[in-house]
N, C-alpha and C positions, 0 to 999 in steps of 0.2 A: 529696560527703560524705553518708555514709547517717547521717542521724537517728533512725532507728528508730522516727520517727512513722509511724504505720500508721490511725491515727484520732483526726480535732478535730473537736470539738463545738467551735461557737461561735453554738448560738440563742441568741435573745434578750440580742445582746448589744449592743443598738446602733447595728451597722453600717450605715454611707452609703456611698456608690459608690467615693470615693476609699479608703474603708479594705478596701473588696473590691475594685479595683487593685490596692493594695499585695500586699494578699493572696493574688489569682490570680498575682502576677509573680513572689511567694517560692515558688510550688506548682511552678511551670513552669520554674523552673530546677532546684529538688530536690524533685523528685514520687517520694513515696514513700506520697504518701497512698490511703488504700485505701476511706476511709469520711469522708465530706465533710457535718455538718451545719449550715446557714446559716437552721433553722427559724426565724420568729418575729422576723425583721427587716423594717424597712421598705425595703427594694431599690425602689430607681427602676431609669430605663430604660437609665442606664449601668451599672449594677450586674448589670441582667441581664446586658448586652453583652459586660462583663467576663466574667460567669458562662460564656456561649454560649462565648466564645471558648479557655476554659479544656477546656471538653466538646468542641469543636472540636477541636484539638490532644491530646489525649487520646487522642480515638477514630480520628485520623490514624494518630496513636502505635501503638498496637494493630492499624488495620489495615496500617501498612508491616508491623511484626513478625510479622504471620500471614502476609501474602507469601512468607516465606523458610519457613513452615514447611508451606505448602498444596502437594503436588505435581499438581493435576487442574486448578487456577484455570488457564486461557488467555488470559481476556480481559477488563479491567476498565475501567468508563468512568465517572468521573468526571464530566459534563457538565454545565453548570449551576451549578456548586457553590460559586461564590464565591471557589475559592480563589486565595490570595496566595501571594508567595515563599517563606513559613514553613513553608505547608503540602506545598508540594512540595519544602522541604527535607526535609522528614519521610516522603513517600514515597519518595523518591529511593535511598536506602539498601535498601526493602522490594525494590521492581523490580529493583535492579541482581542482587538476591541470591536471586531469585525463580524455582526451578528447572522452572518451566513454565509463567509467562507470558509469552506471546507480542505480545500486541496490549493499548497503552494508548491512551485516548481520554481530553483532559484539553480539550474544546470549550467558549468560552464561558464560561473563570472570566476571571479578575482578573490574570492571569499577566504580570509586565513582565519588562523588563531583569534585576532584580534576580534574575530565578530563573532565570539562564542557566546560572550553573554546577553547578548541580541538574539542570539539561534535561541537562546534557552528560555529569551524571556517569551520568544513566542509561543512556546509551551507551557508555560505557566498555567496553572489553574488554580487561583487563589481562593475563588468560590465554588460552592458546588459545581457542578456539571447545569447549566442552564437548560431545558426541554420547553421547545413551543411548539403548539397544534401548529398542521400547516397542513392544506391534501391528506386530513387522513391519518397522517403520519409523524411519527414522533422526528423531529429533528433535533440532533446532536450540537450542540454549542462550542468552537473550537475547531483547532487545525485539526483533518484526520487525514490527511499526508502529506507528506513534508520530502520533496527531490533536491538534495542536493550535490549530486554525479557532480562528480571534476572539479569539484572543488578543494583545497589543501586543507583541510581539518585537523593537519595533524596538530595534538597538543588542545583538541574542543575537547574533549570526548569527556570531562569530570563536568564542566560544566553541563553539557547535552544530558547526562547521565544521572545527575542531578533533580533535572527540568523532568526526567522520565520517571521516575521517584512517583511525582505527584500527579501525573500528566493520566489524564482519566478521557479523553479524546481521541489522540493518537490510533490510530491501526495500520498504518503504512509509515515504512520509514526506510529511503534508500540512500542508504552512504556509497555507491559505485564510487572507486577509480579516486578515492578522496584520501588517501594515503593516511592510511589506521594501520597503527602497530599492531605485535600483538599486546601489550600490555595495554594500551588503549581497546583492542578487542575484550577485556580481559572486563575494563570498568563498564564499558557497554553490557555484557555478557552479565554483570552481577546485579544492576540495574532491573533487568527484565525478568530478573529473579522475581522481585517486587509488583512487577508492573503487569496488571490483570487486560492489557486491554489492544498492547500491539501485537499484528496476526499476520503479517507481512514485512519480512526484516529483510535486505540487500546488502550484501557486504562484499561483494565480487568485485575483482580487479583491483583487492586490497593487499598488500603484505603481508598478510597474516600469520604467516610463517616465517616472517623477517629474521634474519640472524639465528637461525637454527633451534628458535625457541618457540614449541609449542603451549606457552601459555596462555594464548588467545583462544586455540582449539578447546584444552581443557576447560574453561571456564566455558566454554559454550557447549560442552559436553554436560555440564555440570547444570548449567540452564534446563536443555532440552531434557535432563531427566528429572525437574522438581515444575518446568513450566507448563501450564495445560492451556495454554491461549495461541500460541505462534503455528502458524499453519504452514507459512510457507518460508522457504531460507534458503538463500544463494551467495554461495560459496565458490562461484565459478571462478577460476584463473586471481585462486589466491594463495597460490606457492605450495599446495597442500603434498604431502606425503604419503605415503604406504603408512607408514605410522600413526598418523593424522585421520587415514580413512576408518584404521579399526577403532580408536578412541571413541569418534563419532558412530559406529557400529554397535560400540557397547553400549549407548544409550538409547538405542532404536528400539528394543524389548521394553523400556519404560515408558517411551512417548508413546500418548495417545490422543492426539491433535495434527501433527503433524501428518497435510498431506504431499505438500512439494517440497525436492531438497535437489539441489543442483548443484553438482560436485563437477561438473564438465569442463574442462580445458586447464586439467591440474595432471599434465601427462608425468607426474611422480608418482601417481598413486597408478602401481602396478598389482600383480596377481592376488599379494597378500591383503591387500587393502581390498581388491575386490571381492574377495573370496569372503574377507570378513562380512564385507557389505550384505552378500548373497545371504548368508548363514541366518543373519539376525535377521533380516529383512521377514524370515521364515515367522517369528513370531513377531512381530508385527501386525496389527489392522486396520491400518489409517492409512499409509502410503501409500499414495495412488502416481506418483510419479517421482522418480530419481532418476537421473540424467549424470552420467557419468561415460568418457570418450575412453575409449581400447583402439591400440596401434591396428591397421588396419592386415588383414591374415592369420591372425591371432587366435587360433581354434579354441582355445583352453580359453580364454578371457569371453571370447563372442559366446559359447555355451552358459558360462556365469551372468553374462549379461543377457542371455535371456530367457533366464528362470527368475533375474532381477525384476525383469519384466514381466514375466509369467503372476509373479505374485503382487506386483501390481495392480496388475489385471482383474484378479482376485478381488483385490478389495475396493478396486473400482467398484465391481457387479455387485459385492455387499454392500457398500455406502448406497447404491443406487437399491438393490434390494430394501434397506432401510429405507429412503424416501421414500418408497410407495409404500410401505407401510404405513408408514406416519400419516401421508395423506390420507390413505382411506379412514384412519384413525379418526381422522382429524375431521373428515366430511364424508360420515360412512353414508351409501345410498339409504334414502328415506324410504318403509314399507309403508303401500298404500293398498287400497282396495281397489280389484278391477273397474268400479263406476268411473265413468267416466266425469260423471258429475264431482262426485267427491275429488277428483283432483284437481277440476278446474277449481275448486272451493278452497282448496288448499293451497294453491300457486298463489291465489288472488290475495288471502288472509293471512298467510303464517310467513314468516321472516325465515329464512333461509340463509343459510352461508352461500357466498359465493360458487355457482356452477349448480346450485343443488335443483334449479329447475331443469333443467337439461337431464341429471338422475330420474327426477320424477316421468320426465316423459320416455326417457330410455324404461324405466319399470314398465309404463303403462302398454308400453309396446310387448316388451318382454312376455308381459304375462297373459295377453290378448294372444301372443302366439300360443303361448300354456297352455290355453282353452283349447286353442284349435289342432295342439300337435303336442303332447306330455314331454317334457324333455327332462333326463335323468337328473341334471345338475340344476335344474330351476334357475329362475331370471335373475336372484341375488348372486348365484355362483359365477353366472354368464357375466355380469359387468364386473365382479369382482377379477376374476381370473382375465379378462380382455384389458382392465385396468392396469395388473401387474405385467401383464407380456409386454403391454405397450412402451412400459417403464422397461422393462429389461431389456427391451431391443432395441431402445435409445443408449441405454448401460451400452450394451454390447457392440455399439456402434461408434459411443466416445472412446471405447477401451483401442477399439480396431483402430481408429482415428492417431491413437496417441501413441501404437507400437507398431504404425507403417515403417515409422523411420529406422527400426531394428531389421526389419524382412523378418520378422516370423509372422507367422499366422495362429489366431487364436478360436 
């Protein structure tokens, strides 16, 4: 109901805490007001509270509503802020309707149960997936990550689970430190069963192993061997076991997406858990990084851990052997004729993919040396073969980069 109040004077009239309660609770259900004066009262420190919380909800207000009308925002973080389920009822509406933010960060408020169906509605995708030209490039419609470390979620997880069902956006989603069972790991887990599109999952510094029950593990066991979209999964200092390590072991031979998996600071997973790890890891070709801690002097664990590594390594230099495939694939050098004319003729007139003038003149060069000096591999082998080195000794320099921190050498 509009009242058509637009501005109340109420200084000097007064007011205690309970009649600014009352007061703020009439504003917040029909906030119409535009001009608020409370001059020349004695307000204590509920009074302000009440006040704070009224300004709070306000400026929520205002920033969900600009949401839907900002088209440049991408990424808003929230961190710290105290807030409660009220408040992220009130964003919830801004984000869903938000035509180019891409990435929320809501780390570190006050967030329970109670604001699951708020979490879920921001995930929603009731219509197709919306696409608009922009630079170029296809831009995605909808949240595609979602931070919410430190917050108590326990008892979201059907709703959240729910919202990922249908959620065709999504590819990052970090629940740290957010107190997930394993039976809640368990609905998450069967969800993404479903879900073609999240490639970045966090679930470290959870319980997961809570009360002796590996049912969380297994259902993510069960994922990772039917899922072909999740790339990366962190598992860090979440109660995990020796027993825990092999189950996930025995799904390793069927994934083939997954290339980070971080088992680190779960000092129960000892020799058998590594040993499993080591084993499968063997068939394997996507793993490019597993992170798992061994008691330090540990001869038998440090050797397992790295041939872990070892095989890593491996399929680092394949993934990156594949890139440069694909790229020459994709923009193989153009054959031309030594005139010099015909090239300039050619750069001027023909469409080229990107970089492919820069080919042309590396040819033109190539082959000008040809004339003057035969060389057994000729000019397409010479940019081909300087192409792949280039690629592999980038490979061989991310691989060295990523297994400093073991001491071996590759």
């Amino acid at each position: 109901m509009d009242t058509e109040l637009r501005s109340l004077n109420l200084s000097s009239c007064n007011l205690d805490s309970e009649s600014i309660r009352i007061l703020i609770h009439s504003l917040l259900l029909n906030d119409q007001v535009s001009e608020l004066d409370l001059s020349s009262n004695a307000i204590k420190v509920d009074g302000f509270k009440y006040i704070s919380i009224y300004i709070s909800q306000r400026s929520l207000k205002y920033l969900s509503h600009a949401l839907t009308l900002t088209p440049s925002l991408q990424h808003l973080s929230l961190d710290h802020c105290a807030l409660k389920s009220p408040q992220v009822e009130l964003l919830a509406g801004g984000v869903r309707q938000s035509p180019s933010l891409y990435g929320l960060s809501l780390k570190h408020n006050r967030i329970s149960y109670q604001a699951a169906p708020w979490i879920a509605a921001m995930l929603i995708n009731d219509d197709p997936i919306e696409m608009y030209w922009q630079s170029s490039d296809y831009i995605r419609r909808g949240l595609q990550r979602l931070d919410l470390t430190g917050n108590n979620l326990q008892y979201t997880m059907n709703s959240l689970a729910q919202a990922l069902y249908g959620n065709r956006s999504l590819t990052e989603l970090v629940l740290s430190n957010c107190q997930i069972y394993p039976n809640e790991c368990a609905v998450l887990a069967e969800a993404l069963l479903s879900n073609h599109h999240v490639q970045v999952l966090d679930l470290s510094c959870n319980p997961l192993s809570g009360g002796g029950s590996d049912e969380g593990i297994q259902a993510i066991k069960s994922m990772l061997a039917k899922n072909h979209f999740l790339r990366e999964l962190n598992l860090a200092e979440a109660g995990l076991d020796s027993s825990e390590a092999i189950a996930l072991a025995e799904c390793l031979p069927e994934n083939s997406t997954l290339t980070r998996l971080d088992l680190s600071r779960n000092p129960q997973i000892t020799m058998a858990g590594v040993l499993a790890l080591s084993i499968s890891i063997k068939m394997n070709h996507t793993l490019t990084f597993l992170d798992i801690n061994i008691p330090p002097n540990d001869v038998d664990l440090a050797q397992l851990q790295n041939e872990i590594v070892a095989i890593c390594t491996r399929n680092m230099q394949r993934r990156c052997d594949d890139e440069a495939t694909s790229t020459h694939d994709k923009y193989p050098p153009i054959k031309t004729t030594p005139s010099s004319s015909t090239l300039s003729t050619a750069s001027s007139t023909t469409s080229f993919p990107p970089g492919s003038h820069a080919v042309v003149r590396m040819e033109q060069q190539l082959e000008n040396q040809t004339m003057e000096k035969p060389s057994p591999r000729g000019s397409y082998a010479s940019h081909h073969h300087q192409h792949e080195d280039t690629a592999i000794t980038k490979c061989m320099h991310d691989s060295e980069a990523a297994c400093s921190r073991f001491d071996i050498s590759i």
